[in-house]
C-alpha positions in Angstrom: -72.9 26.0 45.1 -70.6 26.9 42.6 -71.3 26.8 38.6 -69.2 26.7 36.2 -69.9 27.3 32.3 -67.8 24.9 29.9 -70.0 25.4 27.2 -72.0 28.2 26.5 -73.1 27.9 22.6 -76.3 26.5 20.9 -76.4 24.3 18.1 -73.1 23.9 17.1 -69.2 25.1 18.3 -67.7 27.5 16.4 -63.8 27.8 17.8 -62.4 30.5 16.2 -60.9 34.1 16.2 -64.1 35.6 16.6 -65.1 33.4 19.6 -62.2 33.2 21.3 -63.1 35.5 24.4 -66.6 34.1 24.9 -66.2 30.1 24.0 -67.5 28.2 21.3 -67.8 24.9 22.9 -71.6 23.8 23.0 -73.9 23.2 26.3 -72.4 21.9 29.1 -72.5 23.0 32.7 -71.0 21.9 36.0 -72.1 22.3 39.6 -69.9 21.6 42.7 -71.0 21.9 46.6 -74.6 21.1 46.0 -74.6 18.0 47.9 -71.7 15.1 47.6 -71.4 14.4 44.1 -70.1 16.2 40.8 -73.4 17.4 38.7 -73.3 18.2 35.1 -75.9 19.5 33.4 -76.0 18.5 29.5 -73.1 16.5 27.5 -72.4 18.9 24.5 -68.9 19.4 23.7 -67.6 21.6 27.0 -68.3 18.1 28.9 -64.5 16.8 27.3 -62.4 19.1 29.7 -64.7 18.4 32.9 -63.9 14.8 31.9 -60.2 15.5 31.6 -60.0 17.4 34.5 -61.8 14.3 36.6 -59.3 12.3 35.3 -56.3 14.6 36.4 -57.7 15.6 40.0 -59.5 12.5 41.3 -61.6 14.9 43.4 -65.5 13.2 42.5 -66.4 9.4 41.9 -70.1 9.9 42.0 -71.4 11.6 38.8 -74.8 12.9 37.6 -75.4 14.3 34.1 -78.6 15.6 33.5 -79.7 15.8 30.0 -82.5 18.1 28.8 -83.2 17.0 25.8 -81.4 14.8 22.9 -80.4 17.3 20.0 -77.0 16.9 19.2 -75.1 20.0 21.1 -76.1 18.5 24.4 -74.9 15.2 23.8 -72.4 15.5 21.0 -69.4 15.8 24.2 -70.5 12.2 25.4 -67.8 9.7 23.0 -65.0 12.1 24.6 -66.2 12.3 28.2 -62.8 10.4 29.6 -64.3 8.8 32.7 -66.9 6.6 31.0 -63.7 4.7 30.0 -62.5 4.3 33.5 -63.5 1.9 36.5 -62.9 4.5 39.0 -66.0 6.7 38.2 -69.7 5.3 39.1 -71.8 7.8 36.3 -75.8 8.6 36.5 -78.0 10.1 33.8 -81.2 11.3 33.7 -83.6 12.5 31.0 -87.2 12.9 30.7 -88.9 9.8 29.1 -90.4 10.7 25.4 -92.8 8.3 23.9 -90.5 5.0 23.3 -87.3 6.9 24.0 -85.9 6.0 27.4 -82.5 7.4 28.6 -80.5 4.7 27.4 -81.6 4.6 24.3 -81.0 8.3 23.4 -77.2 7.6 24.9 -76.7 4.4 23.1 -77.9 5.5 19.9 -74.7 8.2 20.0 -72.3 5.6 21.0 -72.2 3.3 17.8 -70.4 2.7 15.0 -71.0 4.4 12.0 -71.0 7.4 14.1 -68.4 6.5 16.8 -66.2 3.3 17.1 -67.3 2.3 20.8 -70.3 1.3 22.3 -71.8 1.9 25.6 -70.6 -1.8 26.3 -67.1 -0.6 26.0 -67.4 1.8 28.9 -65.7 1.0 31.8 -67.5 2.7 34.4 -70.4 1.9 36.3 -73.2 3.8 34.2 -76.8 3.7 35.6 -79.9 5.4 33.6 -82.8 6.7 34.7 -85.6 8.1 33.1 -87.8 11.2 34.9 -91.1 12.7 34.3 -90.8 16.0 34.0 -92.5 17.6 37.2 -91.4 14.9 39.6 -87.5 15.3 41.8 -84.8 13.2 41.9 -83.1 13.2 45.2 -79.6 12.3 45.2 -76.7 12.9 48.2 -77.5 16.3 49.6 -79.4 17.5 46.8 -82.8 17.7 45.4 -83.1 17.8 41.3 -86.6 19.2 40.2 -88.0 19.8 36.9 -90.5 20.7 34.4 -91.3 20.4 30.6 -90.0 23.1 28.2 -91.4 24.7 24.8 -88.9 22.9 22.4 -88.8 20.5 19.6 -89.2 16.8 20.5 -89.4 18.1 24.3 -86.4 19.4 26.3 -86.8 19.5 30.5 -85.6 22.3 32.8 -84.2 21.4 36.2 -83.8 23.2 39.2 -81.0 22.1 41.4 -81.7 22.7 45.0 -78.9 22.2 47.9 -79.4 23.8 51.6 -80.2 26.6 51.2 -79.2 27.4 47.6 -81.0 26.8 44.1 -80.3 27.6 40.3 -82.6 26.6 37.3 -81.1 25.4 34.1 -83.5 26.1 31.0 -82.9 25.2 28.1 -84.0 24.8 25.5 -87.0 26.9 25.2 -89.6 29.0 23.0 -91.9 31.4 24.8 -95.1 30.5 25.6 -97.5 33.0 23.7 -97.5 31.4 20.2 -97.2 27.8 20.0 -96.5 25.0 21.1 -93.5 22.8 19.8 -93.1 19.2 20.7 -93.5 16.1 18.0 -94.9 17.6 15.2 -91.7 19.8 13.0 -92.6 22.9 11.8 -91.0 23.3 9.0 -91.7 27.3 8.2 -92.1 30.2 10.0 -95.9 30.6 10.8 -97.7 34.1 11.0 -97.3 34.9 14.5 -100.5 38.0 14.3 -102.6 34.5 13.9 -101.4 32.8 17.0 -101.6 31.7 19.9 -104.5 28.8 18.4 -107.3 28.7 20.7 -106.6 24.9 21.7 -103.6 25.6 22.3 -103.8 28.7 25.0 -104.6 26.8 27.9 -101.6 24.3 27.5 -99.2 26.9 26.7 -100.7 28.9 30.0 -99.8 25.8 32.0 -96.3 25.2 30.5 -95.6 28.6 31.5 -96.9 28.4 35.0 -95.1 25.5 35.4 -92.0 27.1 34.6 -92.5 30.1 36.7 -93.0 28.0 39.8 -90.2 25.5 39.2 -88.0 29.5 38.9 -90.0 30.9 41.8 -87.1 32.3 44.7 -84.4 30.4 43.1 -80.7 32.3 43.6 -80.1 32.7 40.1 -82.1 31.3 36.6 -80.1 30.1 33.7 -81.8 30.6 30.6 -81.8 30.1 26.9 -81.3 33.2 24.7 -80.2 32.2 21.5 -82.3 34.8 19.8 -82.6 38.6 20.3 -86.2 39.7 19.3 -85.5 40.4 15.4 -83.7 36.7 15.5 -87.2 35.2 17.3 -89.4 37.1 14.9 -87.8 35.7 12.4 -87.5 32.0 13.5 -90.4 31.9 16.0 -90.7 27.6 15.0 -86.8 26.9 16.2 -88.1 26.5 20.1 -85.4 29.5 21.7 -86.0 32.5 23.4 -84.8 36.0 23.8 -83.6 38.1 26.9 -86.7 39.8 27.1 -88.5 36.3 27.2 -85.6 35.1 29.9 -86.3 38.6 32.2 -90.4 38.2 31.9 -90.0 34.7 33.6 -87.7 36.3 35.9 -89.9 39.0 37.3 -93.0 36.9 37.7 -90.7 34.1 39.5 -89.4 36.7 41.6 -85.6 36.1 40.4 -83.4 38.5 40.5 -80.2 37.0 38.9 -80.2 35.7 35.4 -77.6 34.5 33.1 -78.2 34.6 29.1 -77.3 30.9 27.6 -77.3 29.1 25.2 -75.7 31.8 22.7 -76.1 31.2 18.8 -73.6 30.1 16.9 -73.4 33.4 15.0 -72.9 35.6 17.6 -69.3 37.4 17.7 -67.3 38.2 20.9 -68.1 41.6 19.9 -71.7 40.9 19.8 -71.7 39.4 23.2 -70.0 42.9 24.4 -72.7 44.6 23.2 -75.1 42.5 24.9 -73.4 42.7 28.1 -73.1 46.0 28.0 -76.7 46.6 27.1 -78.0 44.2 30.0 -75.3 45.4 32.8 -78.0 47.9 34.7 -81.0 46.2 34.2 -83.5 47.7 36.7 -83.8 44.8 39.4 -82.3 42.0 38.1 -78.3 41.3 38.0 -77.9 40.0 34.4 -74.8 37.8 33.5 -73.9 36.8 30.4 -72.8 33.3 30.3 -68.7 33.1 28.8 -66.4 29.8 29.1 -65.0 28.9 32.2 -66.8 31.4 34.0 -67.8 30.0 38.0 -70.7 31.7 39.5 -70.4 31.1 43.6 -73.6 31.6 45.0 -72.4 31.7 48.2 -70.9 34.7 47.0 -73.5 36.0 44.6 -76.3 36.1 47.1 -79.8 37.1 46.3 
């Protein structure tokens, strides 16, 4: 199973001078030899060269893009994905059902004018969507696709892609699960987090957690959200992300031992990112990799 990282930022891409080593493209993830098909986890803007590259090699026809959750730098890549506009390319997504929204209303709704000239009529390729509950698998050609709910505005879904002998869990996007919970209700300012978790909301946040852990549990290698380091989180507790230390504390309980930091905000500098590898490279038990664009992850190769 090999990964591959073609966008590693959160919110929104910042090319530039300063994030020229590490990538500024937003989420976007692709997995080859888990199964038959080509998976891809989120559509922000890394998904264009995946789609160009398609296009050039002719290598997959099957594709499966797994979207976590709707905000726009997972699904702003999707207009300039090249192989929805070809006849060659049979294309599945999947995302957790949210009250009304089904998956192909939260793709349709990008793919319209004002906001883009084409529609999801003018796509050329045969596009099926599905909608999943998180905590249920999808089985598709050699592959089994599980999931759970995250902590995150309007709801995101973690998946855990499982092939042979092999698994990795994508998850993001996420807040921990001590203070609160975040789903349909915006919070608008940072509450007082000495006053939390609220009682009601203990027991449901206990649950999300476990949840988590055993959809992590003995995987190869966890993917995970850490837009914020702990002054950023203190700070911003309402914005649904987490930290490394939030990341490695799922980690150890799930009995991981391979991590890779995600999802990195938009503010953060190569330089930064140095420092954080640097101050991650000898973590006691656990192999921590910071996630950089273009990087492939083999873990054939990686091992436990």
């Amino acid at each position: 199973m090999k990964i591959t990282f073609r966008g590693v930022r959160g919110s929104i891409p910042v090319p530039g001078s300063l994030t020229r080593l590490w990538g500024g493209n937003t989420s976007c993830i692709s997995i080859e030899g888990a199964g038959e098909d080509l998976i891809i986890l989120d559509a922000g803007t890394g998904i264009r060269t995946i789609g160009t590259r398609l296009m050039d090699e002719k290598k997959y026809k099957n594709i499966h893009i797994f979207i976590t959750h709707a905000h726009w730098d997972h699904i702003q890549g999707l207009p300039f994905f090249e192989p929805l506009y070809s006849s060659n390319f049979t294309i599945h997504f999947y995302s957790a059902i949210r009250k009304d929204f089904h998956c192909r209303d939260i793709i349709s709704k990008v793919m319209k004018p004002p906001y883009f000239p084409y529609t999801i009529d003018d796509w050329k390729a045969v596009v099926h969507f599905h909608d999943i509950i998180p905590g249920t698998d999808v089985q598709i050609p050699g592959c089994r696709i599980s999931s759970a709910k995250l902590n995150h505005p309007w709801d995101a879904t973690a998946f855990r892609i499982t092939a042979a002998d092999k698994s990795c869990v994508y998850v993001t996007d996420t807040a921990p699960f001590d203070h609160m919970i975040l789903s349909w209700d915006f919070v608008g300012r940072a509450p007082d987090l000495t006053s939390m978790p609220l009682t009601d909301e203990a027991p449901d946040l206990a649950r999300m957690k476990s949840d988590l852990v055993n959809l992590c549990r003995n995987s190869d290698m966890v993917i995970y959200d850490t837009m914020f380091l702990d002054s950023d989180y203190n700070r911003n507790p309402h914005w649904g992300h987490s930290t490394p230390s939030h990341a490695i504390e799922i980690c150890k309980e799930a009995n991981v031992n391979q991590l890779v930091l995600f999802h990195h905000s938009p503010d953060r500098s190569d330089e930064a990112l140095d420092i954080i590898k640097k101050d991650f490279a000898a973590y006691p038990d656990l192999k921590v990799f910071v996630a950089r664009e273009l990087l492939t992850l083999d873990l054939n190769k990686e091992g436990k």
